[in-house]
C-alpha positions in Angstrom: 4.2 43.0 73.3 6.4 44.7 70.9 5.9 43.3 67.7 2.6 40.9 66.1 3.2 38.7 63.6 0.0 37.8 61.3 -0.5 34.9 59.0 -2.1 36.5 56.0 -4.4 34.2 54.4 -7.7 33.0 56.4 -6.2 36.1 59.7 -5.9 38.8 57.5 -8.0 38.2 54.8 -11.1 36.0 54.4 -9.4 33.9 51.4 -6.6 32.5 50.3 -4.1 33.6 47.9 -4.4 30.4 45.6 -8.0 30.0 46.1 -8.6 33.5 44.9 -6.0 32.4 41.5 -7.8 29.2 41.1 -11.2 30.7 40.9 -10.0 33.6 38.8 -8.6 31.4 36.0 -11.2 28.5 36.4 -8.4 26.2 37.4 -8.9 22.6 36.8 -10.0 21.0 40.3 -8.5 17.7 39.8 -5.0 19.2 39.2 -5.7 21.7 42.3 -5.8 18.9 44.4 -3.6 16.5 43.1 -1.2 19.0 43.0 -1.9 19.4 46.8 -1.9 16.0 47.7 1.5 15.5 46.1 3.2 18.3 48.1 1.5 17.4 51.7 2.3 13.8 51.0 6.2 15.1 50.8 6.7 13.6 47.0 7.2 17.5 45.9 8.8 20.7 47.4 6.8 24.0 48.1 8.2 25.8 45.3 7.0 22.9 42.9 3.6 23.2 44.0 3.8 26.8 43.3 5.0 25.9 39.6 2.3 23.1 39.2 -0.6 25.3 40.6 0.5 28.4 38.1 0.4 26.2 34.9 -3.3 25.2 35.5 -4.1 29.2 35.3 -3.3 29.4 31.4 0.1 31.4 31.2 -1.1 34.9 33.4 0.5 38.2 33.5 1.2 39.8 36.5 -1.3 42.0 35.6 -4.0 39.3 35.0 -3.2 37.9 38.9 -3.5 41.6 40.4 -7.2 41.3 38.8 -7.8 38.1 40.6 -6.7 39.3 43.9 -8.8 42.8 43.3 -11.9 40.6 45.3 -9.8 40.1 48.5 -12.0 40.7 52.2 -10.3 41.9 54.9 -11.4 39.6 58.0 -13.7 42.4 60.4 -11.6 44.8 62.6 -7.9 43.5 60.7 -7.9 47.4 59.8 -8.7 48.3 63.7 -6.2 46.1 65.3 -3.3 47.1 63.0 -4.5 50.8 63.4 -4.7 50.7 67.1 -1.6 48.5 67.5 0.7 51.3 65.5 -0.8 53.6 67.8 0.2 51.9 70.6 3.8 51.8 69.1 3.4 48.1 68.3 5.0 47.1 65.2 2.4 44.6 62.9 4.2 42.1 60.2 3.0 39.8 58.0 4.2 36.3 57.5 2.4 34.6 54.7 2.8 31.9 52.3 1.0 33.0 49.9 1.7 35.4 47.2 3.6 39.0 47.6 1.7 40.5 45.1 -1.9 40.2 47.2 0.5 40.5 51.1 1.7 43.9 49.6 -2.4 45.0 49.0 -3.3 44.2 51.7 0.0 45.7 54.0 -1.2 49.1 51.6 -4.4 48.5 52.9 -3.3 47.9 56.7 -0.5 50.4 56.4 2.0 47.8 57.0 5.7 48.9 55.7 6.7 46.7 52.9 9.7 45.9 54.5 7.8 44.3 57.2 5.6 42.0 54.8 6.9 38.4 53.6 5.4 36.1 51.5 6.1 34.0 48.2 7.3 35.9 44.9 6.3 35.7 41.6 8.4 36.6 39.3 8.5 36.6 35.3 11.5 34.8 34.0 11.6 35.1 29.9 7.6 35.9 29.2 6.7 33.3 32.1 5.0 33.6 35.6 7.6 31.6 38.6 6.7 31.1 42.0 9.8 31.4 44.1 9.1 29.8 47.6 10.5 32.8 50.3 8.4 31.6 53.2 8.2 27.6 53.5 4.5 26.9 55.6 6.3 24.6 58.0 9.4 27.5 58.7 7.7 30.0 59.4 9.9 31.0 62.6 12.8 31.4 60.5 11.3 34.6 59.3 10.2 35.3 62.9 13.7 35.1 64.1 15.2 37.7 60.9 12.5 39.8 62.1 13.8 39.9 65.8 17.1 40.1 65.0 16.9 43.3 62.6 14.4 44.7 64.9 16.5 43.9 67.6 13.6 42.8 69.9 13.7 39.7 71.6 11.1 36.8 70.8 9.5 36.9 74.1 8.5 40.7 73.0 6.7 38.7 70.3 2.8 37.9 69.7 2.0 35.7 66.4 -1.7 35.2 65.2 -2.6 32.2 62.9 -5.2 29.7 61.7 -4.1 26.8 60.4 -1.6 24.0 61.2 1.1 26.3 59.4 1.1 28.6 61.8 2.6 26.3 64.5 5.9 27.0 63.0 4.7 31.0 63.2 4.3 30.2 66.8 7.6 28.8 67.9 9.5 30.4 70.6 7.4 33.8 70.8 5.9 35.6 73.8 2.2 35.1 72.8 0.2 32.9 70.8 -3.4 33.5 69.1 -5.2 31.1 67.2 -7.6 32.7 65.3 -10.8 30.8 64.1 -8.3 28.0 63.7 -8.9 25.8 61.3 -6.9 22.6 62.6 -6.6 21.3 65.9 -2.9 21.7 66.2 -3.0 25.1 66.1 -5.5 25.5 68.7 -3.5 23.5 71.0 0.1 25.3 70.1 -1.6 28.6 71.2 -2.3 30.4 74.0 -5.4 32.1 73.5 -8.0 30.7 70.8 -9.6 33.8 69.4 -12.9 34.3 67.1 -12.7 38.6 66.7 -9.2 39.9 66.1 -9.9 42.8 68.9 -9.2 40.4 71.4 -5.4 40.7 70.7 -6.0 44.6 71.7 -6.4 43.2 75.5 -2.4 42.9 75.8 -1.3 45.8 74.3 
């Protein structure tokens, strides 16, 4: 095991990134879910979702969605694995779609370089908050595969940690596979090892 990839959002961290928006800026429930239900029922794209989800919060600054994310919980021993697994001369990476802004606190937090960190931008485009969609839930292992390639170490070199049915695409074609407190069935079943502390992954260093 050369490299780990983590999902960010319920692996990571306790919450996730739009959760943690949504509360902040008292987001309209029925438009949360709506909004949902129209991208997992395939009648919008991810990036759309994005834009639908950030005009329920009000027109924020970036500044007004760092406050939201300042409440963030690291899930127990994320800081000792990714400590212990630099020491070990493992490379950790996150893989998230959910927001760069919070995947860059929490890399800070981990000490996970920037450059190894990829998740969804915002961006301000004339006074207003986008959502550009970098890492697609379902294509995950595209980012997997850029990762080996500039890395130069092969997929089978690989372990990938997840917890929801997202992470199946995190999964594909890599040496090991943790679900972590999964939250759907299919991931459970795409991995090799179902996991409930985050230390277990230190067994196969």
């Amino acid at each position: 095991m050369k490299v780990v990839v983590f999902d960010m959002d319920g692996t990571l961290i306790a919450e996730s990134s739009w959760q943690l928006l949504h509360h902040h800026f008292h987001a309209d429930e029925e438009g949360v879910r709506k909004n949902r239900e129209a991208y997992f029922s395939g009648l919008i794209d991810y990036e759309t979702w994005m834009e639908k989800d950030i005009l329920l919060w009000n027109s924020p600054t970036a500044e007004n969605i760092r406050e939201g994310f300042a409440s963030f919980t690291l899930e127990p021993y994320a800081d000792v694995v990714t400590e212990h697994l630099k020491a070990e001369g493992i490379i950790p990476c996150i893989i998230s779609s959910g927001i760069d802004i919070l995947a860059e606190m929490v890399g800070k937090t981990l000490g996970i370089e920037s450059e190894l960190i990829f998740a969804n931008e915002f961006t301000t485009i004339d006074g207003n908050l986008k959502g550009i969609c970098n890492v697609e839930p379902t294509r995950k292992d595209e980012i997997v595969n850029r990762i080996s390639q500039e890395l130069f170490v092969d997929l089978s070199e690989f372990a990938a940690v997840g917890d929801t049915a997202s992470d199946v695409s995190l999964f594909r074609g890599v040496g090991l596979k943790f679900a972590y407190s999964p939250k759907d069935r299919s991931v459970a079943k795409a991995a090799d090892f179902v996991i409930h502390d985050l230390r277990e992954i230190l067994k196969f260093c």
